[in-house]
C-alpha positions as CSV (number, residue, x, y, z in Angstrom):
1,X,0.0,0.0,0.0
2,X,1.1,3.6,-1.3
3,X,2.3,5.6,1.7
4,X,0.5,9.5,1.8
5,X,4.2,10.4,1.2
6,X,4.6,8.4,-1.8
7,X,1.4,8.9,-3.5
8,X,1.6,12.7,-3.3
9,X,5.4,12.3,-5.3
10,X,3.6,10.0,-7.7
11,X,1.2,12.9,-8.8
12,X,3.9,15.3,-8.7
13,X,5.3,12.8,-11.3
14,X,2.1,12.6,-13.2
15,X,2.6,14.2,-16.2
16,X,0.0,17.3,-16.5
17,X,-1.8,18.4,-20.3
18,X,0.9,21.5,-20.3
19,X,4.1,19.3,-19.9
20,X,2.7,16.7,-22.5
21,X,2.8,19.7,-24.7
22,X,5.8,21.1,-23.8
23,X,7.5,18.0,-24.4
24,X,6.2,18.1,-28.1
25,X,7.1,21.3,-28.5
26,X,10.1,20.9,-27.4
27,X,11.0,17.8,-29.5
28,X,12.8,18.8,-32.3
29,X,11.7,17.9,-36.1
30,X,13.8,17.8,-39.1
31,X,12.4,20.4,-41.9
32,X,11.3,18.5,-44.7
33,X,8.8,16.0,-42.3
34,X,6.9,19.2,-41.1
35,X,7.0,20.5,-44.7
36,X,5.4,16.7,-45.6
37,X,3.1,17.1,-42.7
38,X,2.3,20.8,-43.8
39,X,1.7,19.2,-47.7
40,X,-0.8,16.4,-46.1
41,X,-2.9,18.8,-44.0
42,X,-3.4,21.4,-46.5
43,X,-4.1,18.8,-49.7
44,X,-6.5,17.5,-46.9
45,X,-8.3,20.3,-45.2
46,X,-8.0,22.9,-48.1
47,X,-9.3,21.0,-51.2
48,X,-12.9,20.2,-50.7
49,X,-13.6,22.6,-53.7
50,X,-10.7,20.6,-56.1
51,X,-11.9,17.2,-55.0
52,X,-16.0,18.1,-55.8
53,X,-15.1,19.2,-58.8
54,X,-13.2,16.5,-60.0
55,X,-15.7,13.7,-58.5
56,X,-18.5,15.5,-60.6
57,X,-16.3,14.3,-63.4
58,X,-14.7,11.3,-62.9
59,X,-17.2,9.5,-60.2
60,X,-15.3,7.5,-57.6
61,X,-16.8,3.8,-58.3
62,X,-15.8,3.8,-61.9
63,X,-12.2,5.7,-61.2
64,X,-10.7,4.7,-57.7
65,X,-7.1,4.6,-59.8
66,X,-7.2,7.6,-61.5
67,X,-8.9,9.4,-58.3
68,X,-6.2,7.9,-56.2
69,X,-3.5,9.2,-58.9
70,X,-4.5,12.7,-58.9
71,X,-4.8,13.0,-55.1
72,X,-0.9,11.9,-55.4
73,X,-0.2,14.2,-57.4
74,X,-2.3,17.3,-55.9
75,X,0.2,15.9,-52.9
76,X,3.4,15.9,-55.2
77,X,2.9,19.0,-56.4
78,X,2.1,20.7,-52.8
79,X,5.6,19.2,-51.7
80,X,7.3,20.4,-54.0
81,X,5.8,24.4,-54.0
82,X,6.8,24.0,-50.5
83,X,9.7,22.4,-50.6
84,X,10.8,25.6,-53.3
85,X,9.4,28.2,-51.1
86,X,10.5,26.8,-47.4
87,X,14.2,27.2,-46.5
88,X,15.0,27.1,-42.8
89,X,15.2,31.1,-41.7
90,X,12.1,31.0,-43.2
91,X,10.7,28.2,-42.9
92,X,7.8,29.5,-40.4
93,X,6.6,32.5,-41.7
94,X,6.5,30.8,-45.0
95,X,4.1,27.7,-43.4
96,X,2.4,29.6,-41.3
97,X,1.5,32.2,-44.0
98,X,0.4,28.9,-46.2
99,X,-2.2,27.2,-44.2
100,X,-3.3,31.0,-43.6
101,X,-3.9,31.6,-47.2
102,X,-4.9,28.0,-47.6
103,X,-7.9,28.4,-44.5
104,X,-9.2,32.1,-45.7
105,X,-9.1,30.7,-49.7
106,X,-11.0,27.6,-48.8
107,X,-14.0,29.0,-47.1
108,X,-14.8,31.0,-50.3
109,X,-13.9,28.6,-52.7
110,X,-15.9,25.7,-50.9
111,X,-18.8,28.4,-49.7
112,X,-19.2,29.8,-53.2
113,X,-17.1,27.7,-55.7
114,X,-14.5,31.0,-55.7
115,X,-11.8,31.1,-58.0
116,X,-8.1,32.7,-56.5
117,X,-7.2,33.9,-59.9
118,X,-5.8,37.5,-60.9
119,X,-8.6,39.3,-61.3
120,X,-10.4,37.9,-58.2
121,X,-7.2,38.6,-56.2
122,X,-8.3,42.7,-58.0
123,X,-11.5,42.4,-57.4
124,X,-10.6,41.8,-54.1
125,X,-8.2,44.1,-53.7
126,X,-10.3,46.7,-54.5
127,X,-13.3,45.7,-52.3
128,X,-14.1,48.6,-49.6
129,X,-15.0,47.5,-45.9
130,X,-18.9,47.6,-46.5
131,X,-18.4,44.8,-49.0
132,X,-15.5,42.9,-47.3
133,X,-18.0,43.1,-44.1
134,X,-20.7,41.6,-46.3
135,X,-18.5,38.1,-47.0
136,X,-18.2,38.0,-43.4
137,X,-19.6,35.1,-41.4
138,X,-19.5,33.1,-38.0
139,X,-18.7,29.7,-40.4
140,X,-15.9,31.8,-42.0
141,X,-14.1,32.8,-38.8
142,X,-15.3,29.5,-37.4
143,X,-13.1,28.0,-40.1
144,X,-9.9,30.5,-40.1
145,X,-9.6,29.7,-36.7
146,X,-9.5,26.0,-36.8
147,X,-8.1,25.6,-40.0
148,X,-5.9,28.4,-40.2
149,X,-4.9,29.8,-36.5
150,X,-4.7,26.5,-34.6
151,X,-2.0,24.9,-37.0
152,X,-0.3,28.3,-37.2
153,X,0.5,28.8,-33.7
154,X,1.5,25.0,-33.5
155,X,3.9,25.4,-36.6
156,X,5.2,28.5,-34.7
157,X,5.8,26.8,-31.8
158,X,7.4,23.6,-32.9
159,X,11.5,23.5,-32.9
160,X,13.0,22.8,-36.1
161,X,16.1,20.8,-36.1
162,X,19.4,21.9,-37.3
163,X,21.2,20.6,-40.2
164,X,25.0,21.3,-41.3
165,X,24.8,23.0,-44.3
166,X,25.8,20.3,-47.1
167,X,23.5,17.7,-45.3
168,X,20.3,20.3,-45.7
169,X,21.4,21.1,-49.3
170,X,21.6,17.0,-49.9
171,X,18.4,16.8,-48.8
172,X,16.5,19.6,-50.2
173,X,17.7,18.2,-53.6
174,X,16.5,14.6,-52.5
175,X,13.6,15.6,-51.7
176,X,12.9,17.9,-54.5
177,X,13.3,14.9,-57.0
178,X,11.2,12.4,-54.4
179,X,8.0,15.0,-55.0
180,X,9.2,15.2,-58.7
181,X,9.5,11.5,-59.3
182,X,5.7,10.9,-57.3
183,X,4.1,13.2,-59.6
184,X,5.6,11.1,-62.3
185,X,4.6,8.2,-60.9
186,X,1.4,8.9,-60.4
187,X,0.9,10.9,-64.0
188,X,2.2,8.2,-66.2
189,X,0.0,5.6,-65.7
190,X,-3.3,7.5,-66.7
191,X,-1.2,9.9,-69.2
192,X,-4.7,9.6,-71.4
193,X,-7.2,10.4,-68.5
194,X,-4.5,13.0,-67.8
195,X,-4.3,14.8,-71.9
196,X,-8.1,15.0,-71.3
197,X,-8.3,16.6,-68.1
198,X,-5.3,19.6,-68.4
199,X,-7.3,20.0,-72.1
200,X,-11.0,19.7,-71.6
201,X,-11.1,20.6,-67.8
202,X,-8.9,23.7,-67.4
203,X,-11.4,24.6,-64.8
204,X,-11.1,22.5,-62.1
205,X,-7.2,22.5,-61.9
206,X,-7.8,26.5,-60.5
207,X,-9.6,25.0,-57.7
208,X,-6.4,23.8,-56.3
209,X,-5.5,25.3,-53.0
210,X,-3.6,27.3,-52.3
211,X,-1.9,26.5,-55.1
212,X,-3.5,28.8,-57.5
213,X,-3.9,32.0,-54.9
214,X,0.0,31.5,-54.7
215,X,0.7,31.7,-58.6
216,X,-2.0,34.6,-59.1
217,X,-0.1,36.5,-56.0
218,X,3.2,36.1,-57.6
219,X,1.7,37.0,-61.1
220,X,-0.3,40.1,-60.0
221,X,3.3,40.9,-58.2
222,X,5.3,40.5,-61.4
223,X,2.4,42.5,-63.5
224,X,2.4,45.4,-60.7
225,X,6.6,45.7,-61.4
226,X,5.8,45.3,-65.3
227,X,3.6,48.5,-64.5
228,X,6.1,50.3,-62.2
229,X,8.3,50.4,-65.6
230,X,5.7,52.0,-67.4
231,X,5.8,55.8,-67.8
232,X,3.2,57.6,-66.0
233,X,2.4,59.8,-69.2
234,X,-1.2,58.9,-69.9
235,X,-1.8,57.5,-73.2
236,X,-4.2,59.7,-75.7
237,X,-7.0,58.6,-78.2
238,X,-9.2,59.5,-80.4
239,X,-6.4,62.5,-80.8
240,X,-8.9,63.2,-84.1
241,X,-12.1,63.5,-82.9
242,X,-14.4,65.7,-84.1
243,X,-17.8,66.8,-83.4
244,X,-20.6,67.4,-85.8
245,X,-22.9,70.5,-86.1
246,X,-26.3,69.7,-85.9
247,X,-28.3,71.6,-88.8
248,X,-30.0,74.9,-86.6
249,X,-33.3,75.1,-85.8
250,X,-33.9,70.9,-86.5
251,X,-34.9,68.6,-83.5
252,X,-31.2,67.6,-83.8
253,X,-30.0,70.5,-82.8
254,X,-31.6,69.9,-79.1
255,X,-28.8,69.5,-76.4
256,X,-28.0,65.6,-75.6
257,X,-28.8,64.2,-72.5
258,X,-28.0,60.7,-71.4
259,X,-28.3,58.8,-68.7
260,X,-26.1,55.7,-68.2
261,X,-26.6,53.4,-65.4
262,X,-24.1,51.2,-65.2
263,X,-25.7,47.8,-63.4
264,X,-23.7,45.6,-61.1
265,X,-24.2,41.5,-60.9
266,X,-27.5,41.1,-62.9
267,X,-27.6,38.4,-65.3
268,X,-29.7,38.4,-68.2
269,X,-32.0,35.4,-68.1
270,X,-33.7,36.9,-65.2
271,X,-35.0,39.6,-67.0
272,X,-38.2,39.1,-67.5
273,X,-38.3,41.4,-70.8
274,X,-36.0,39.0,-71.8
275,X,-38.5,35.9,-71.0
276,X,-37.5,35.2,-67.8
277,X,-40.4,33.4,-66.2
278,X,-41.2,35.7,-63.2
279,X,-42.3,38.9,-63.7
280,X,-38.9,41.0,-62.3
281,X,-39.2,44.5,-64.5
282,X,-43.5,44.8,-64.2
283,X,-42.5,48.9,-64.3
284,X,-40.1,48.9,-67.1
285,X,-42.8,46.6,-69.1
286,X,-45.2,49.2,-68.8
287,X,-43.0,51.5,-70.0
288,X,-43.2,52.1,-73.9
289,X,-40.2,53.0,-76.3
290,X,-38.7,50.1,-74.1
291,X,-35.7,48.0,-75.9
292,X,-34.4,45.2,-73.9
293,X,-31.0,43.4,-76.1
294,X,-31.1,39.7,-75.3
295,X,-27.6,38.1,-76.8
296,X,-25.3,40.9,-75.3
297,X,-22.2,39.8,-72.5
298,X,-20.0,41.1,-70.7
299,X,-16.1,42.1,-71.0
300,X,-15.1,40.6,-67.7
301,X,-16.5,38.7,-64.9
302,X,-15.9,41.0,-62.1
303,X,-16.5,44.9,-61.8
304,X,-12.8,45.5,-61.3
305,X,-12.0,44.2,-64.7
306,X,-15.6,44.7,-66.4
307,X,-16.0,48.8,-65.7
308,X,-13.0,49.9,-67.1
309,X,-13.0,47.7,-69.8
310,X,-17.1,48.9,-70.3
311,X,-15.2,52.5,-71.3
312,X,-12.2,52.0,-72.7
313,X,-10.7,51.8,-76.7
314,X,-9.9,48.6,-76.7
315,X,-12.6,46.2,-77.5
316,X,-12.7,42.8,-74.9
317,X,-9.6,40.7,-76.9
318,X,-7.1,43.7,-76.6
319,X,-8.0,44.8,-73.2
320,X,-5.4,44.6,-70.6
321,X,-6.3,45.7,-67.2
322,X,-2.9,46.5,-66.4
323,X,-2.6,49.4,-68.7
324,X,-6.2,50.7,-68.1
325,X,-5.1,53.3,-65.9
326,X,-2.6,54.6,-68.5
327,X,-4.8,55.0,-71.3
328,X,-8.1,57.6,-71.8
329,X,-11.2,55.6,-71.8
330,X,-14.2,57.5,-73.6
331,X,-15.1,59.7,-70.9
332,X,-12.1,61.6,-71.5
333,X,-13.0,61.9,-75.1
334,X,-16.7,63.5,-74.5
335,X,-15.3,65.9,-71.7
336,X,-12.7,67.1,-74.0
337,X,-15.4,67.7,-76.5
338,X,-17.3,69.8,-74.1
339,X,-20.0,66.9,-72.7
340,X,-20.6,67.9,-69.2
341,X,-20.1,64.6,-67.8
342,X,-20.6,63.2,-64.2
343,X,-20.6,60.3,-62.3
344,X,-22.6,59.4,-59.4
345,X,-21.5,56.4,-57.5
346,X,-23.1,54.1,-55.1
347,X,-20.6,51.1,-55.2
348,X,-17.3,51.0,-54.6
349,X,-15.9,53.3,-56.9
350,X,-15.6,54.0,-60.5
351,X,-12.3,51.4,-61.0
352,X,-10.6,54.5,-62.6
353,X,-12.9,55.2,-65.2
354,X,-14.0,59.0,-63.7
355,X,-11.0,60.1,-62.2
356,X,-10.5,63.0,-64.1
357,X,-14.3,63.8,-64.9
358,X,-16.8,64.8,-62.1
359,X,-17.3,62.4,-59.9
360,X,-20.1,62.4,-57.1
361,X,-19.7,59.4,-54.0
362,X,-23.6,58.5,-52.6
363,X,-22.7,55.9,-50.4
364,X,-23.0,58.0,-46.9
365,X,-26.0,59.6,-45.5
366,X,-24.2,62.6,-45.6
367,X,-25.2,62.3,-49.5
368,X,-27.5,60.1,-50.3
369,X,-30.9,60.8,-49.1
370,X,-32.1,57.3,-49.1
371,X,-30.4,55.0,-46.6
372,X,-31.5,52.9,-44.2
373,X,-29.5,49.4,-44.2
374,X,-27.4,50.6,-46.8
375,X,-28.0,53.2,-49.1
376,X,-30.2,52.7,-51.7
377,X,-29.5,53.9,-55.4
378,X,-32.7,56.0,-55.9
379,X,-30.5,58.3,-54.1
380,X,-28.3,59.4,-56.7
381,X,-31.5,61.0,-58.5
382,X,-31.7,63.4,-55.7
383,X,-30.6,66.7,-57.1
384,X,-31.1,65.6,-60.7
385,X,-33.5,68.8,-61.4
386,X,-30.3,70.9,-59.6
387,X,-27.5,69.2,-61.9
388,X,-29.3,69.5,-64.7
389,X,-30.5,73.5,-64.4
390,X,-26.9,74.9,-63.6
391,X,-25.8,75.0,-67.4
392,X,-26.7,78.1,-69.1
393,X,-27.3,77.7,-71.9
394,X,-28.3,74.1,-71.7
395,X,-25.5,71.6,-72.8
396,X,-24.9,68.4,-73.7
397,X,-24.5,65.9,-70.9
398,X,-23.8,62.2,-69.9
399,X,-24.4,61.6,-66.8
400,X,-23.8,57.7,-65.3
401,X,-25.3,56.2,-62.6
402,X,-23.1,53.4,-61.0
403,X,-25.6,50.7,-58.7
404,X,-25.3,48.5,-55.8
405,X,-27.7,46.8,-57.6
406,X,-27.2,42.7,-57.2
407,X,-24.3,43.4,-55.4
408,X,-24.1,39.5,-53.4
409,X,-23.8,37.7,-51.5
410,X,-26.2,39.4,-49.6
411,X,-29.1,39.8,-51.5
412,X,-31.6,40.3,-48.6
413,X,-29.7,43.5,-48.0
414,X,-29.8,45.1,-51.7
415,X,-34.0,46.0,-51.4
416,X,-35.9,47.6,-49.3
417,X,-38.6,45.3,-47.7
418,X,-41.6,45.9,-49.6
419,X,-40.0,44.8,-52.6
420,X,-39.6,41.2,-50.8
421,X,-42.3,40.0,-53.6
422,X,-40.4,36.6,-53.9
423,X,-40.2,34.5,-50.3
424,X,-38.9,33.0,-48.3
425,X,-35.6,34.4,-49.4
426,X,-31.8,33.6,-48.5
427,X,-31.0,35.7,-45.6
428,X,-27.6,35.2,-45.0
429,X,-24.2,35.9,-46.8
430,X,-23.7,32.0,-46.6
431,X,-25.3,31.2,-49.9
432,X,-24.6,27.2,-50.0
433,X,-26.8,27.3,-46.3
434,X,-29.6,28.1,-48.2
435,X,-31.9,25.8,-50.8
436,X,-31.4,27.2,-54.2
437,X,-34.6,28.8,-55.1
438,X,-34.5,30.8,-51.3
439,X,-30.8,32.3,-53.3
440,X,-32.7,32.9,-56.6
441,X,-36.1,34.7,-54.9
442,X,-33.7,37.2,-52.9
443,X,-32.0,37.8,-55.9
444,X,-35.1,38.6,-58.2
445,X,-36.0,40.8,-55.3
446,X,-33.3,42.5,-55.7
447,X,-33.5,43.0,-59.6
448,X,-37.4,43.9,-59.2
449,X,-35.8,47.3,-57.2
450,X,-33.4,47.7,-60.4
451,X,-37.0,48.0,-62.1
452,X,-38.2,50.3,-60.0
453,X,-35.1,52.2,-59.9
454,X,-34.8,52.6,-63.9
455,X,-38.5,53.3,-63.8
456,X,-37.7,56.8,-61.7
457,X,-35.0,57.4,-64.4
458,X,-37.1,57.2,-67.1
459,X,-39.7,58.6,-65.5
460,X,-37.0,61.8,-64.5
461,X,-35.9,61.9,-67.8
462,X,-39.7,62.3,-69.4
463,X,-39.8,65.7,-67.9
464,X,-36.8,67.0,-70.1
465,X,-37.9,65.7,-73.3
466,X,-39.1,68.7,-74.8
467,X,-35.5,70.6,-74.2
468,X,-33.3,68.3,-74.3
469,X,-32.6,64.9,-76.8
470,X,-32.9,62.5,-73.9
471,X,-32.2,58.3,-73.5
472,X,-31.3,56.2,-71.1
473,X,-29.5,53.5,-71.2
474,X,-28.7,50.4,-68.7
475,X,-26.0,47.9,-68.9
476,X,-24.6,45.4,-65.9
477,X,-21.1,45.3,-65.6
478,X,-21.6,41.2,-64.9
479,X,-23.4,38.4,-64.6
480,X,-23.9,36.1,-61.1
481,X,-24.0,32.1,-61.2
482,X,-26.7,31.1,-58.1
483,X,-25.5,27.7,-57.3
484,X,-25.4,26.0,-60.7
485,X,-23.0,23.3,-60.3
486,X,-22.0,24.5,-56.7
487,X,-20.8,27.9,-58.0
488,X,-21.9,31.2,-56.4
489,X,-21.2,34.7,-57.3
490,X,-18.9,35.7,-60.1
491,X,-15.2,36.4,-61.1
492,X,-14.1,32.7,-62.7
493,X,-11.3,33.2,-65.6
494,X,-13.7,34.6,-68.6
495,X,-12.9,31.3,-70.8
496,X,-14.0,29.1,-68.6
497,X,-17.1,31.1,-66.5
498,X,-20.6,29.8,-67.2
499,X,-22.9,32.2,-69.4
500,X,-24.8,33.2,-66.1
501,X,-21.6,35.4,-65.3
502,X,-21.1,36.5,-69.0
503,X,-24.5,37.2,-70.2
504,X,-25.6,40.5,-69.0
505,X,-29.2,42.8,-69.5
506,X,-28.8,46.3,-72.5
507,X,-32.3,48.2,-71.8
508,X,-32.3,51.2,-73.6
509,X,-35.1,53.4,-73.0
510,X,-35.4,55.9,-76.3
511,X,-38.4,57.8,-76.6
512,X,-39.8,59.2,-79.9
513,X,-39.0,62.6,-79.4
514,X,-35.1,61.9,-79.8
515,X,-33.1,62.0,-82.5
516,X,-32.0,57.7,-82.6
517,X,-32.8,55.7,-85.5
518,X,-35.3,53.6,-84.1
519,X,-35.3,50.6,-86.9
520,X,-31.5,50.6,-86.2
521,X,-32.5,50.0,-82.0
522,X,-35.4,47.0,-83.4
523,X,-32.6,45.7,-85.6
524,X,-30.1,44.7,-83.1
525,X,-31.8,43.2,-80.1
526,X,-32.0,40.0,-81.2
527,X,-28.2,40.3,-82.5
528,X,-25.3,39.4,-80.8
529,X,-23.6,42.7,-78.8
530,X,-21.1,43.3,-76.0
531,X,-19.7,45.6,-73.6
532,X,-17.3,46.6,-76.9
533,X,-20.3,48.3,-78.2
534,X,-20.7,51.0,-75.3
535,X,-17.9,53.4,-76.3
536,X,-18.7,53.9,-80.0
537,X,-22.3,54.2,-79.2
538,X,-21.5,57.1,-76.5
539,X,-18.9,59.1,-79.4
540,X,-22.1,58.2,-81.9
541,X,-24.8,59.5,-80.0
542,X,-22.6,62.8,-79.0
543,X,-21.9,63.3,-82.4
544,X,-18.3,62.9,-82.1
545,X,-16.5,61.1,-84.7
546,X,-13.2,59.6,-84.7
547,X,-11.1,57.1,-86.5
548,X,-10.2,54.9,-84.0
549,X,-13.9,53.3,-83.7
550,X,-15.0,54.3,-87.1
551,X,-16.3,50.9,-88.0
552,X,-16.9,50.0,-84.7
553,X,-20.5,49.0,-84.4
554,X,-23.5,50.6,-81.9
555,X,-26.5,49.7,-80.4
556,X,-28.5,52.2,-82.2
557,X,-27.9,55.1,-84.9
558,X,-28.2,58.6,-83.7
559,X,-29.3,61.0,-87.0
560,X,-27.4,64.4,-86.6
């Protein structure tokens, strides 16, 4: 029998849950097995997404090889980023900082099917804290935490072993060619099931993570140097333009004014001008002089990418975001022409498009009129009567109109209540929480207060008509996919998005008393058209010509 004495030193001996710890901790662990233990945990915990995507492809029954080979090979090629990035002075930070990227990444890409490539990594750069806020959720930190800040803090506190330095450099090499040589391994005995996937199924390869947000890092790093060696002189078009004189004392010789709103995440096959079973534009349909373009898509999947290109010379195949900012978009052109143009905003910002045009911010109370939740775009008609009087004589004028519009993932938030026709809606930012059609009726919600919304333009507009040649014009910047095939949102790589992102609403509203060629606006709505038709149609219906978009064509014919 245990003495008193001796059972109270056997409990002092009793190893406690800290000193278990500690003792791992303190056990130190040669490099290249954490960075194998790193490369397991993240090809396991990060790649929900990659493995959903290729399952709906290659279905497990029927491919246990080939499923088995490309989960070596996800592995292989994880080791080795790792293995090229992770040298022992940085060996932490450089860990740590993966399984970071790898938690925050994986939450949106298995939440909304995102894609980390360039111009998401934009789009998200250039995000304000509203819409950050709005991605936000209790899963998502639920998820950073245990995913992401756990392993982190167990990574920073584990001791790495040291190596002489010809016995690290032998095995950095060994183990580069061991993650090599499994890749091979596994690639060469499905090389056919292999040419069909890299050709046919470019797609699901981006899902990788955090492979992919890596590369598009170090590419948008390497384009933002490639732009650092660019001059900041900006780049001039349409150096030629001209405009024309209207005949005197003709209806032509009215002053112009348009009204451009630019829409944000409305896809066109839930218009229902366009056919869309539900009834989401009942205002605009009572509208005559309506004309609603049903072929027409987008240059870009994201606003980032999309509103500049919506503006600029260069039609959707020459476009290069990265040299946007040094090149005058159309805006320029009218302004220089003596357009009075402005640009009221009520999303994150014009991308670049009006900085050197008037531009008008009505995302604060201190603005915009109408805000409750958020502040609501009927706003940026308030002092429209105002902005329109102070030119004497009367001029022409362009004034744009950029939405919140369908601004996800929080739908519920984008309407005011009594526009809720649709129920029960979504009413979270956690899409893939909800059934599909509860995503779908807060989203048509949300498009039937675009109708009402372009319903006060027109109706705004009506009152000029007799002094002024008036139009307005809508076109989203993007589409939005709502769950098809597990996707959410927008911003995939435009070659391989669906048509939900790409195919966006044109509603022109042109009444009689203008000066457009209305068999020219009948002719092309069933035609195919684009973002690339915006800028000529702006120079045409301002009467400005210019070479540079000469043959360019438009969505309608102005007579002048």
């Amino acid at each position: 029998m245990s003495t008193p004495q001796a059972l109270s030193t056997e409990i002092t001996k009793a190893p406690t849950k800290k000193s278990y710890l500690n003792s791992i901790f303190n056990h130190e662990i040669n490099l290249n097995y954490l960075i194998i233990i790193v490369a397991l945990y993240l090809v396991t915990t990060a790649n929900f997404g990659f493995f959903a995507q290729v399952l709906s492809i290659y279905p497990f029954g029927n491919n246990v090889g080939f499923i088995v080979s490309i989960t070596g090979l996800l592995f292989g090629l994880m080791w080795l980023l790792i293995q090229l990035f992770c040298y022992r002075p940085i060996a932490k930070p450089v860990l740590i900082a993966m399984v970071m990227i790898a938690a925050v990444c994986g939450y949106f890409t298995d939440a909304y099917g995102t894609i980390f490539d360039t111009n998401m990594l934009i789009n998200s750069i250039q995000t304000d804290q509203r819409e950050a806020m709005g991605l936000m959720s209790l899963s998502f930190f639920t998820r950073v935490f245990i995913l992401g800040i756990i392993p982190a803090v167990i990574i920073a506190k584990i001791r790495i072993k040291r190596v002489p330095l010809r016995r690290a450099l032998w095995q950095k090499a060994l183990t580069l060619t061991s993650s090599i040589a499994l890749m091979a391994v596994c690639l060469l005995p499905f090389g056919d099931q292999y040419a069909t996937f890299f050709r046919q199924h470019k797609m699901v390869r981006s899902y990788a993570n955090p492979i992919t947000p890596i590369y598009s890092v170090i590419k948008l790093g390497t384009d933002y140097i490639d732009e650092l060696r660019r001059p900041d002189t900006l780049t001039l078009h349409a150096t030629d333009a001209k405009r024309i004189t209207p005949t005197a004392g003709t209806s032509a010789a009215k002053p112009k004014l348009m009204v451009f709103v630019v829409g944000e995440t409305v896809r066109a096959d839930h218009i229902a001008l366009n056919g869309y079973k539900r009834d989401t534009t009942p205002l605009l349909a009572s509208q005559p002089n309506i004309y609603s373009f049903r072929n027409a898509t987008s240059c870009g999947t994201s606003t980032a990418y999309s509103v500049p290109c919506m503006f600029s010379y260069a039609n959707r195949e020459n476009y290069d975001y990265n040299t946007a900012d040094y090149n005058e978009n159309v805006l320029d052109t009218l302004n220089k022409q003596g357009v009075k143009v402005v640009w009221r905003d009520n999303n994150s910002s014009s991308k670049g498009v009006a900085d050197r045009v008037t531009f008008e911010d009505y995302k604060t109370a201190d603005v915009n009129p109408n805000c409750d939740e958020e502040c609501r775009d009927i706003g940026m008609l308030d002092g429209f009567d105002t902005l329109i009087k102070s030119d004497a004589p009367a001029k022409d004028t362009l004034i744009l109109l950029h939405q919140m519009g369908n601004h996800g993932p929080a739908y519920y938030k984008r309407y005011p209540k009594e526009f809720e026709e649709y129920k029960p809606v979504c009413m979270t930012n956690e899409l893939s929480k909800c059934d599909d059609q509860s995503v779908i009726n807060a989203y048509d919600n949300a498009i039937r207060y675009t109708d009402y919304f372009l319903n006060n333009v027109i109706n705004t507009l009506k009152k000029y008509e007799q002094d002024y040649d008036v139009i307005m014009v809508y076109i989203s910047d993007h589409g939005e996919s709502l769950g098809e095939n597990n996707i959410y949102l927008h911003g995939m790589p435009y070659a391989i998005a669906p048509d939900a992102q790409k195919q966006v609403p044109v509603i022109i509203w042109s009444p009689n008393s203008n000066n457009i060629d209305k068999s020219s606006l009948v002719s092309m709505i069933d035609q195919p058209v684009s973002h690339d038709f915006i800028t000529p149609t702006l120079l045409n219906f301002f009467g400005i010509t210019t070479d540079e978009v000469a043959a360019a064509p438009t969505f309608f014919k102005s007579t002048h």
